[in-house]
Backbone as a ProteinNet text record, in pm:
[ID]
protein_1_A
[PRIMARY]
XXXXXXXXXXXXXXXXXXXXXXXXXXXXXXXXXXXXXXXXXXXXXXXXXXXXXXXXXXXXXXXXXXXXXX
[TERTIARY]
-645	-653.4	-605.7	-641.3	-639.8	-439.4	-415.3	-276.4	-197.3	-225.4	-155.2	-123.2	-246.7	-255.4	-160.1	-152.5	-60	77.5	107.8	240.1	306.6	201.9	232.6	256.9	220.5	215.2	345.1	410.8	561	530.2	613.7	641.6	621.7	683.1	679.2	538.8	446.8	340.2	262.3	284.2	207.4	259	398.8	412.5	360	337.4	231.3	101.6	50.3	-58.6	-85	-15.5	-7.5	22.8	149.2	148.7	4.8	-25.7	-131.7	-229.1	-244.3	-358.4	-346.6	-193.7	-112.1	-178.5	-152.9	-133.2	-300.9	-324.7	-484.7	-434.9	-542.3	-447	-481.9	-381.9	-354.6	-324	-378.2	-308.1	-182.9	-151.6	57	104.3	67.1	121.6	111.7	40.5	33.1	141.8	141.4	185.5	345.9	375.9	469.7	522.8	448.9	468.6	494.1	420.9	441.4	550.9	622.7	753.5	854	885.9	979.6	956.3	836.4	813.4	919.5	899.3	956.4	1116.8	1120.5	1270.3	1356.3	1267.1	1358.4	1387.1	1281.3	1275.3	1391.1	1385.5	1486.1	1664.8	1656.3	1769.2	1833	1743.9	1779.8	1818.8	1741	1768.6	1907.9	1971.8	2113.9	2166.7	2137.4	2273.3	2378.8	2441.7	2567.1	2658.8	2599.4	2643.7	2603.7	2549.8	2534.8	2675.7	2707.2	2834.8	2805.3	2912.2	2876.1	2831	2884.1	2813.1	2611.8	2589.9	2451.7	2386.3	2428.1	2380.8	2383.3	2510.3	2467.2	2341.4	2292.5	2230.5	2085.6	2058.7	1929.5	1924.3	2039.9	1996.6	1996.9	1990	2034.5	1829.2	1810.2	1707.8	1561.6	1648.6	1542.6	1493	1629.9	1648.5	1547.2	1568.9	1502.7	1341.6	1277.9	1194.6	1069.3	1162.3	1165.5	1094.7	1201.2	1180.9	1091.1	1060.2	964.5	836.2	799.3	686.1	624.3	640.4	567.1	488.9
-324	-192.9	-203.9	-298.3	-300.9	-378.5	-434.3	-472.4	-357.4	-283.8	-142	-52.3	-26.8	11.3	-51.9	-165.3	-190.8	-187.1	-203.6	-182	-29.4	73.4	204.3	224.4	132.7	169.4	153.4	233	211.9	98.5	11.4	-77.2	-94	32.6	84.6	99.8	212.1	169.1	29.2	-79.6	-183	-277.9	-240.7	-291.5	-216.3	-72.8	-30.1	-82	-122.7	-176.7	-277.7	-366.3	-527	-475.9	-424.6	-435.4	-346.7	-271.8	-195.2	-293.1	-410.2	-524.1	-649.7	-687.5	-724.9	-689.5	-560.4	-515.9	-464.1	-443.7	-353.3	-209.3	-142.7	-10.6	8.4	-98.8	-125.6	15.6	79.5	250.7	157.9	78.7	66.6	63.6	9.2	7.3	139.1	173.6	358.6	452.5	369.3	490.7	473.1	347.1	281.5	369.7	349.7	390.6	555.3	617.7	770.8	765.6	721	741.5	713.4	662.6	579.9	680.9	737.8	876.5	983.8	1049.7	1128.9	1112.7	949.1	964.1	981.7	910.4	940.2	1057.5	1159.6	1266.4	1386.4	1375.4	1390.2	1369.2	1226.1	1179	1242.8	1250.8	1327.7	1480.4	1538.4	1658.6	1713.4	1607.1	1545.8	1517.8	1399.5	1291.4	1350.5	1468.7	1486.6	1515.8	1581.2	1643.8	1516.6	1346.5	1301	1209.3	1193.6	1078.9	973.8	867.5	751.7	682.4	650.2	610.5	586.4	738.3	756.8	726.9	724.3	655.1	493.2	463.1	299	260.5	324.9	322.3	340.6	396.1	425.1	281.1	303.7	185.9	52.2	56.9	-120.8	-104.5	23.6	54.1	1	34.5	68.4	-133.9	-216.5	-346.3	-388.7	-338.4	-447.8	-377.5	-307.4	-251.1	-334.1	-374.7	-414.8	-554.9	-673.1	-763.7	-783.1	-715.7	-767.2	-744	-735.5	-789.2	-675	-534.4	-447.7	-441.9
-1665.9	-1599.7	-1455.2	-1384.6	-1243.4	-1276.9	-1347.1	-1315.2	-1309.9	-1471.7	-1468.9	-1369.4	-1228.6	-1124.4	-1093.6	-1022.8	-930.7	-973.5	-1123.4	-1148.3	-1136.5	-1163.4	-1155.2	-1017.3	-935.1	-750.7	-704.7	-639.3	-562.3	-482	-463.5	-370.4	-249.7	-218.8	-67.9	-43	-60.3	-34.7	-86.5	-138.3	-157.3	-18.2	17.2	163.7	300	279.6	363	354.8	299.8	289.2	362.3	299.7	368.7	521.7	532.7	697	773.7	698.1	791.4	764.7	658.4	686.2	762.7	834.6	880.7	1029.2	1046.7	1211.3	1187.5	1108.7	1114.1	1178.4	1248.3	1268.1	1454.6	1509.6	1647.4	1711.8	1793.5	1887.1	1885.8	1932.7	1950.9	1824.3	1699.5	1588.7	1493.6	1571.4	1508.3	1573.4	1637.8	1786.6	1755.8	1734.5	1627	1516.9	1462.1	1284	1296.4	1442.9	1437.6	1528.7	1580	1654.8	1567.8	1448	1372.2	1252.5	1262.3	1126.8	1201.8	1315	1371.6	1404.4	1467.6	1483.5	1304.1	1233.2	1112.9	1079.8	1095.7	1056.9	1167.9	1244.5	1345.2	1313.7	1273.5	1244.9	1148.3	995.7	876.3	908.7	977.6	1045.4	1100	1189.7	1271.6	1195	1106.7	1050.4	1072.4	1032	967.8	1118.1	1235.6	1336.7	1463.1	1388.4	1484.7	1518.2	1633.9	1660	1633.9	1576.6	1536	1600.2	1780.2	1883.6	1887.5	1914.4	1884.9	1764.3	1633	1516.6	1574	1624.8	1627.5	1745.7	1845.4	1913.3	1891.6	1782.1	1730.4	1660.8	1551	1509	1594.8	1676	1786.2	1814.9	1892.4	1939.4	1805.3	1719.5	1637	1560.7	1555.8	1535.1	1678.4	1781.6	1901.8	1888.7	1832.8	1828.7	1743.7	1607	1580.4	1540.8	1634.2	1676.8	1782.9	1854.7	1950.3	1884.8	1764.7	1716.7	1661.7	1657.8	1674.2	1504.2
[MASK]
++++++++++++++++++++++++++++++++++++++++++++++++++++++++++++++++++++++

Protein backbone atom coordinates (compact mmCIF):
# COMPACT_ATOMS: atom_id res chain seq x y z
CA UNK A 1 0.00 0.00 0.00
CA UNK A 2 2.50 2.52 1.14
CA UNK A 3 4.80 1.62 -2.11
CA UNK A 4 1.75 2.15 -4.37
CA UNK A 5 1.63 5.69 -2.75
CA UNK A 6 4.80 6.64 -3.59
CA UNK A 7 4.75 5.30 -7.04
CA UNK A 8 1.45 7.15 -7.79
CA UNK A 9 3.44 10.40 -6.38
CA UNK A 10 5.01 12.76 -9.14
CA UNK A 11 8.54 13.07 -8.74
CA UNK A 12 8.61 16.52 -8.54
CA UNK A 13 6.95 16.69 -5.45
CA UNK A 14 8.95 13.68 -3.84
CA UNK A 15 11.92 16.20 -4.59
CA UNK A 16 10.00 18.92 -2.86
CA UNK A 17 9.98 17.11 -0.06
CA UNK A 18 13.44 16.11 0.42
CA UNK A 19 14.60 19.61 -0.27
CA UNK A 20 12.08 21.18 2.13
CA UNK A 21 13.66 18.28 4.62
CA UNK A 22 16.99 19.32 3.30
CA UNK A 23 16.60 23.15 4.03
CA UNK A 24 13.67 22.59 6.69
CA UNK A 25 11.58 25.67 6.08
CA UNK A 26 14.49 28.47 6.57
CA UNK A 27 12.52 32.47 6.05
CA UNK A 28 15.52 32.66 3.21
CA UNK A 29 14.66 29.38 1.67
CA UNK A 30 11.07 30.31 1.54
CA UNK A 31 11.65 33.58 0.65
CA UNK A 32 13.64 31.62 -2.03
CA UNK A 33 11.23 29.24 -3.25
CA UNK A 34 8.61 32.40 -3.34
CA UNK A 35 10.80 34.60 -5.55
CA UNK A 36 11.67 31.73 -8.16
CA UNK A 37 7.57 30.86 -7.94
CA UNK A 38 6.97 34.43 -9.08
CA UNK A 39 9.86 35.05 -11.34
CA UNK A 40 8.73 31.91 -13.20
CA UNK A 41 5.48 32.94 -13.26
CA UNK A 42 6.37 36.34 -14.64
CA UNK A 43 8.62 34.87 -17.14
CA UNK A 44 5.81 32.49 -18.63
CA UNK A 45 3.72 35.57 -18.71
CA UNK A 46 6.77 37.47 -21.04
CA UNK A 47 8.46 34.56 -22.65
CA UNK A 48 7.41 35.29 -26.04
CA UNK A 49 7.93 39.34 -26.00
CA UNK A 50 11.11 38.72 -23.84
CA UNK A 51 14.70 39.57 -25.67
CA UNK A 52 17.05 36.95 -25.74
CA UNK A 53 19.54 39.10 -23.84
CA UNK A 54 17.15 39.28 -20.77
CA UNK A 55 16.18 35.52 -20.97
CA UNK A 56 19.94 34.83 -20.72
CA UNK A 57 20.22 37.01 -17.72
CA UNK A 58 17.59 35.49 -15.66
CA UNK A 59 18.86 32.52 -16.44
CA UNK A 60 22.76 33.41 -15.34
CA UNK A 61 20.90 35.07 -12.21
CA UNK A 62 18.94 32.31 -11.58
CA UNK A 63 22.32 29.54 -12.01
CA UNK A 64 24.30 31.93 -9.36
CA UNK A 65 21.33 31.81 -7.11
CA UNK A 66 21.54 28.83 -7.22
CA UNK A 67 24.94 27.93 -6.36
CA UNK A 68 25.46 29.91 -3.53
CA UNK A 69 23.73 27.37 -1.57
CA UNK A 70 20.29 28.53 -1.29
Amino acid sequence: MHLLTITATPSSFILTTSSLTICETSPRWLAYRYSRLMATKSLLAKKDSMPRSERERTAIYATRCRSRGF
